[in-house]
SEDREN-144525 format. One record per residue (C-alpha): x, y, z; residue number from 1; residue in three letters. Coordinates in pm, 1 decimal. Example, Ala and Ser with C-alpha at 12.3 -4.5 7.8 and 13.67 -1.06 7.14 Angstrom:
! SEDREN-144525
         xx         yy         zz     k     r
     1230.0     -450.0      780.0     1   ALA
     1367.0     -106.0      714.0     2   SER
***
This chain:
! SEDREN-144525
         xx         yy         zz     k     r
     -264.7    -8337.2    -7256.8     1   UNK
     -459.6    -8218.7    -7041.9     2   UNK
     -696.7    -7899.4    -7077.9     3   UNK
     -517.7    -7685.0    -6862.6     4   UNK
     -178.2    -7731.8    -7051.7     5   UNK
     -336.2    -7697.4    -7318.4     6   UNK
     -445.2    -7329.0    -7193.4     7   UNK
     -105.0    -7273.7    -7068.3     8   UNK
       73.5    -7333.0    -7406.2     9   UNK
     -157.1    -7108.4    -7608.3    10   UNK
     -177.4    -6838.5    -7363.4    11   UNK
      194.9    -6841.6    -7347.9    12   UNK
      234.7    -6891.2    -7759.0    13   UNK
      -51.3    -6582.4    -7779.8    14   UNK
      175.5    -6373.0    -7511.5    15   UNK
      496.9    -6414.1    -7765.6    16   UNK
      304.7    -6340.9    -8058.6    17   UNK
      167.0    -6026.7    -7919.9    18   UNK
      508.1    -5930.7    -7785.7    19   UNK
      668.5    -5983.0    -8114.7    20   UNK
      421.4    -5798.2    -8285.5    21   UNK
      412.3    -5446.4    -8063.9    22   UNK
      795.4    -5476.6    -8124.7    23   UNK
      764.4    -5505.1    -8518.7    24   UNK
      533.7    -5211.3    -8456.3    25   UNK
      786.5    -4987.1    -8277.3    26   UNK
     1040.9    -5061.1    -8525.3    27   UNK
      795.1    -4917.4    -8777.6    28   UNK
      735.7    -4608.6    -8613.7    29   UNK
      900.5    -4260.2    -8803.8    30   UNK
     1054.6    -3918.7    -8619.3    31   UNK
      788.1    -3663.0    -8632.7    32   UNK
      863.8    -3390.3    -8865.4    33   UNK
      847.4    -3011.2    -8665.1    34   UNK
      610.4    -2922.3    -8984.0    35   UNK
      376.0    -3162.1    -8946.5    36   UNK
        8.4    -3076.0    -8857.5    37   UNK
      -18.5    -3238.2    -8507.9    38   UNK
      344.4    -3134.5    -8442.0    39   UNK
      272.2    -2798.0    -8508.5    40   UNK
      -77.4    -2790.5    -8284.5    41   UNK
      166.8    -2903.8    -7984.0    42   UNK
      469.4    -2603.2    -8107.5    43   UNK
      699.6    -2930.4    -8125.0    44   UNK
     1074.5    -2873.2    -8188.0    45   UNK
     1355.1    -3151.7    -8235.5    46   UNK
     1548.2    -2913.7    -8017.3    47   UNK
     1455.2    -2780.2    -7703.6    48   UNK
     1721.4    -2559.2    -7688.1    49   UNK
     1589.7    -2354.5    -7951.1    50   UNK
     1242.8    -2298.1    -7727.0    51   UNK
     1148.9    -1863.0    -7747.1    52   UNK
     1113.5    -1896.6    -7364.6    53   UNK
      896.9    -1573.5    -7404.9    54   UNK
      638.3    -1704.7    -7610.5    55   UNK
      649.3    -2002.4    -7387.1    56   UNK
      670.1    -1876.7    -7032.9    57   UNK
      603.1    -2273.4    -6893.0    58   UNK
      917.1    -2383.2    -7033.0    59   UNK
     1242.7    -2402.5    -6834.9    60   UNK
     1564.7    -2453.0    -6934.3    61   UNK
     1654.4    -2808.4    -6967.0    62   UNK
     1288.6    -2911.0    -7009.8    63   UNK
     1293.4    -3168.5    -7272.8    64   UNK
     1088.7    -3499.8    -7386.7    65   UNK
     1271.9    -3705.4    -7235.8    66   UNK
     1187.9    -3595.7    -6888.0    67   UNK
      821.6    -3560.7    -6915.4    68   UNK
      620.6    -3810.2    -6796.0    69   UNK
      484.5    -3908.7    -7111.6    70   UNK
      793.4    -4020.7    -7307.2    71   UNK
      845.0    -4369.0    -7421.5    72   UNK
     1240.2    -4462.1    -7358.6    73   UNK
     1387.8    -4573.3    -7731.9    74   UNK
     1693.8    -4610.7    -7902.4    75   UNK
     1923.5    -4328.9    -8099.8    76   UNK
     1755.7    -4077.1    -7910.8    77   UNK
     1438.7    -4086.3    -8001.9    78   UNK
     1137.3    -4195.1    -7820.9    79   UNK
      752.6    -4259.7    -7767.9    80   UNK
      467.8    -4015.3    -7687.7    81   UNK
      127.9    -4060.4    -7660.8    82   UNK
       63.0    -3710.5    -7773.8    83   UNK
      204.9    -3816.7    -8118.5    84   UNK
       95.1    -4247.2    -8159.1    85   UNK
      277.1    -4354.4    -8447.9    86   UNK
      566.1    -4134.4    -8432.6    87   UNK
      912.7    -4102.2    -8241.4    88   UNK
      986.2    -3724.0    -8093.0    89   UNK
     1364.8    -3675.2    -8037.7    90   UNK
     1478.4    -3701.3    -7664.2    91   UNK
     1579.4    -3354.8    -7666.4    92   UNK
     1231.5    -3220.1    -7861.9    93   UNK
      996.8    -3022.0    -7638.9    94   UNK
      626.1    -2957.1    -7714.9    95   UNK
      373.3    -2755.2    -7503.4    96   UNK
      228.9    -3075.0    -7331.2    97   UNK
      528.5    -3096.7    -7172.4    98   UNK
      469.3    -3225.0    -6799.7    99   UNK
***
């Protein structure tokens, strides 16, 4: 073969593996906990409804994670943030980075 097939094949065997192994990752990934340290730094709740819109004048009814520009789409309602790597928040958490 020749030496640009030869780049080809690994680049595209390299792109799988990597692709395969950010999904393992994701699968790994745990709901954050309302109690946890971070969580708690960021006043995150798995349910927005239950937001004290006085203590948190910025938020608006039917603010939630999944409509800020940070959330990750996933499955059973749950999702990505880059506030909390690692972790899922719950598509209808809010937290004060909301935005």
């Amino acid at each position: 073969m020749t030496n640009r097939r030869i780049f080809i094949l690994n680049g595209c065997a390299g792109l799988a593996a990597a692709t395969l192994g950010c999904m393992a990752w994701a699968e790994d990934r745990v709901a954050l906990k309302e109690d946890e340290p971070l969580a708690k730094e960021f006043n995150y709740v798995i349910d927005a409804a239950k937001v004290d819109g006085h203590k948190f004048p910025d938020f608006k009814a039917g603010d939630r994670c999944s409509k800020c520009q940070i959330y990750e789409d996933g499955a059973n309602d749950m999702g990505g943030c880059a506030i909390f790597p690692g972790k899922l928040v719950a598509a209808g958490g809010w937290c004060t980075s909301f935005g």
